[in-house]
C-alpha positions as CSV (number, residue, x, y, z in Angstrom):
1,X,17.8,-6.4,-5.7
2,X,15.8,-4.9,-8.6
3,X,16.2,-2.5,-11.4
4,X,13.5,-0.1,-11.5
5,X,11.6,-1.9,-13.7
6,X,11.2,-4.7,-11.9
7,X,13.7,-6.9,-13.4
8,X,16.6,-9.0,-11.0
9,X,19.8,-7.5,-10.4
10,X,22.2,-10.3,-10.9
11,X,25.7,-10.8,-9.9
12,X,25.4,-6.9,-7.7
13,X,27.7,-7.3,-4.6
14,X,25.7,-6.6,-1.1
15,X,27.9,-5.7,1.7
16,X,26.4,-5.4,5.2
17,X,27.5,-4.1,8.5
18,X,25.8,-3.8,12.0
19,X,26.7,-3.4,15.5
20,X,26.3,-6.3,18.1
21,X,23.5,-7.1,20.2
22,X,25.2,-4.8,22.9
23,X,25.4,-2.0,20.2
24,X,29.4,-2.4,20.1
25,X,31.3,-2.7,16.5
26,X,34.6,-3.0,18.2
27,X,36.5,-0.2,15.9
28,X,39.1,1.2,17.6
29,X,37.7,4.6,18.2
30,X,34.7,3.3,18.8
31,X,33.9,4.9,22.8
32,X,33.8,3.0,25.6
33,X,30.5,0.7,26.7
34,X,29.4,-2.6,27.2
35,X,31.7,-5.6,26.0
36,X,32.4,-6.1,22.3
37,X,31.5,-9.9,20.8
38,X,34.4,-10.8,19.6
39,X,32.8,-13.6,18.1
40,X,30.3,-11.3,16.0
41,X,32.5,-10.1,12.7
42,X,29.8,-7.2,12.4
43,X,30.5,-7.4,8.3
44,X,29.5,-10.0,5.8
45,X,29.7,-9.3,2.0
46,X,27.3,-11.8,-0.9
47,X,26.4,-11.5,-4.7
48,X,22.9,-11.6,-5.6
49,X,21.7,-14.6,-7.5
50,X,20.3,-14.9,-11.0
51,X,16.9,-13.6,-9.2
52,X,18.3,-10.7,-7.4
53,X,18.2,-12.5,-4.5
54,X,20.9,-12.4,-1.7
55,X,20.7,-13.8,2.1
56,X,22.4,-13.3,5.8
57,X,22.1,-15.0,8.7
58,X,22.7,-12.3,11.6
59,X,22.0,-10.9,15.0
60,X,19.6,-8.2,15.6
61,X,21.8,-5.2,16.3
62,X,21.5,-3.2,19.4
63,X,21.6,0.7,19.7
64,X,24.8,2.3,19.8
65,X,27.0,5.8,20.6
66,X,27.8,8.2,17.4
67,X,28.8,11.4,17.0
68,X,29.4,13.8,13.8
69,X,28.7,17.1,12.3
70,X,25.0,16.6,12.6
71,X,25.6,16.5,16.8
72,X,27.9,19.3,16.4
73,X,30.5,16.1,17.4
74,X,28.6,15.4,20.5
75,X,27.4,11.9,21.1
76,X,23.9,10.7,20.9
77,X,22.2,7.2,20.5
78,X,21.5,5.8,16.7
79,X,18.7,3.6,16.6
80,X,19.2,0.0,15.5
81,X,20.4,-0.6,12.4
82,X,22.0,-2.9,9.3
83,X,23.5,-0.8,7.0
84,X,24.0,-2.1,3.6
85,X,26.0,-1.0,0.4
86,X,24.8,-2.3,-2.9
87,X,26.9,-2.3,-5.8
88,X,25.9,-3.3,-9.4
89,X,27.0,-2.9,-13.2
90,X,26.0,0.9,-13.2
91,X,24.9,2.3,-9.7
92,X,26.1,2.0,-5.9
93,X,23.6,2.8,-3.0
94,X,24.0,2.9,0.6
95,X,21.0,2.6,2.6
96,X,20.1,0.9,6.1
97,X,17.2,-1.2,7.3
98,X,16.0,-0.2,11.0
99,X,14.0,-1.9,13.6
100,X,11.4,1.0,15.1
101,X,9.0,-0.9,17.0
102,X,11.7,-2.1,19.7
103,X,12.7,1.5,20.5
104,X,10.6,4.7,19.5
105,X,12.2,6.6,21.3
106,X,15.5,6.5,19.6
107,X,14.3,7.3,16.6
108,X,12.8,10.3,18.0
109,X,16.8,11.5,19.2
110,X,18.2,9.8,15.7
111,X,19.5,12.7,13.5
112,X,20.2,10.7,10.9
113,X,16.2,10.5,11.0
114,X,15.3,14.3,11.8
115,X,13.7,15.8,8.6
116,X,13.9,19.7,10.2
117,X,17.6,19.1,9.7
118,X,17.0,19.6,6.1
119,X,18.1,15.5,5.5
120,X,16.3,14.5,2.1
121,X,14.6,11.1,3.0
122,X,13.8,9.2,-0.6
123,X,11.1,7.0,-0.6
124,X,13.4,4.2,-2.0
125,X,15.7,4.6,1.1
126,X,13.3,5.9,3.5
127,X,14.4,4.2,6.7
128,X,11.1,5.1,8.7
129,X,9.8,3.0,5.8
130,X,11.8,-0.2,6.1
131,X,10.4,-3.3,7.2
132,X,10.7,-4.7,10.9
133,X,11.5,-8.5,11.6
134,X,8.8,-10.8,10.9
135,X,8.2,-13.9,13.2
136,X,8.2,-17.2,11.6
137,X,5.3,-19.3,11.9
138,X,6.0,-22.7,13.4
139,X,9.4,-24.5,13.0
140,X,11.2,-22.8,10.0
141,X,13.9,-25.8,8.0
142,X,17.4,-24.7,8.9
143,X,16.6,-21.6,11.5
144,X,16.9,-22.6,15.4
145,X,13.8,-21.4,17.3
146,X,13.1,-18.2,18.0
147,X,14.6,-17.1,14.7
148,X,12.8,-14.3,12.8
149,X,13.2,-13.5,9.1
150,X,13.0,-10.3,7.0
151,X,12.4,-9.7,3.4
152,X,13.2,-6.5,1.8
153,X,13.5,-5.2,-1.6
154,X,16.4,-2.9,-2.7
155,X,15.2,-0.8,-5.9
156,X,18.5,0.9,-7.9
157,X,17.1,3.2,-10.8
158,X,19.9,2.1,-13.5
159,X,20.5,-1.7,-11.9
């Protein structure tokens, strides 16, 4: 996490949540679908270091079911997502990181991404914008095989 001039962010409290791999966050009014993991919390809170640096060790998160003023409260598909509220000394931010190369389609049907709805998208939370998962090269220290690792930087204008 950086200020906007560059500087670390330290001690600002990142909270993230997703849905599962089956796309399932096991709320209560969440709609019926595949099985929730009940092993997955689906939440995870951290500070950011001295550098501005903060880490997770997740799942990738599947598309799920949502509905709101934006579907007129029908349901339709978001694209997959972890969402992630910032909060620091003088500014909160909500934003989400997506994953668009796995499933172009629903980002196509994702109001949340449809600009002719009039929705502002900010290059510093542009979602279209975020970074995908990386593969690791070889045998990472510390991740089982297979893992994949993403680096993203979270700009607040007043940090």
């Amino acid at each position: 996490v950086l200020g906007s001039d560059g500087t670390p962010v330290r001690n600002a409290t990142i909270e993230i949540w997703q849905a599962d791999t089956n796309g399932r966050y096991g709320h209560p009014a969440e709609p019926g679908g595949p099985a929730v993991d009940r092993s997955f919390p689906s939440f995870s809170r951290r500070k950011t270091e001295a550098n501005g640096r903060f880490s997770f060790l997740t799942v990738k998160p599947g598309a799920y079911q949502a509905q709101g003023i934006l579907s007129g409260n029908k349901p339709y598909m978001r694209a997959p997502a972890i969402h992630f509220d910032i909060t620091a000394k003088y500014e909160r931010r909500i934003t989400h990181m997506s994953f668009r190369e796995n499933q172009p389609a629903l980002f196509q049907g994702d109001l949340t991404f449809r600009k002719d709805l009039g929705i502002g998208i900010n290059p510093n939370r542009d979602p279209m914008t975020a970074p995908a998962f990386s593969k690791l090269g070889g045998d990472a220290p510390g991740l089982e095989p297979g893992a994949e690792l993403c680096s993203r930087d979270i700009v607040l204008r007043k940090g």
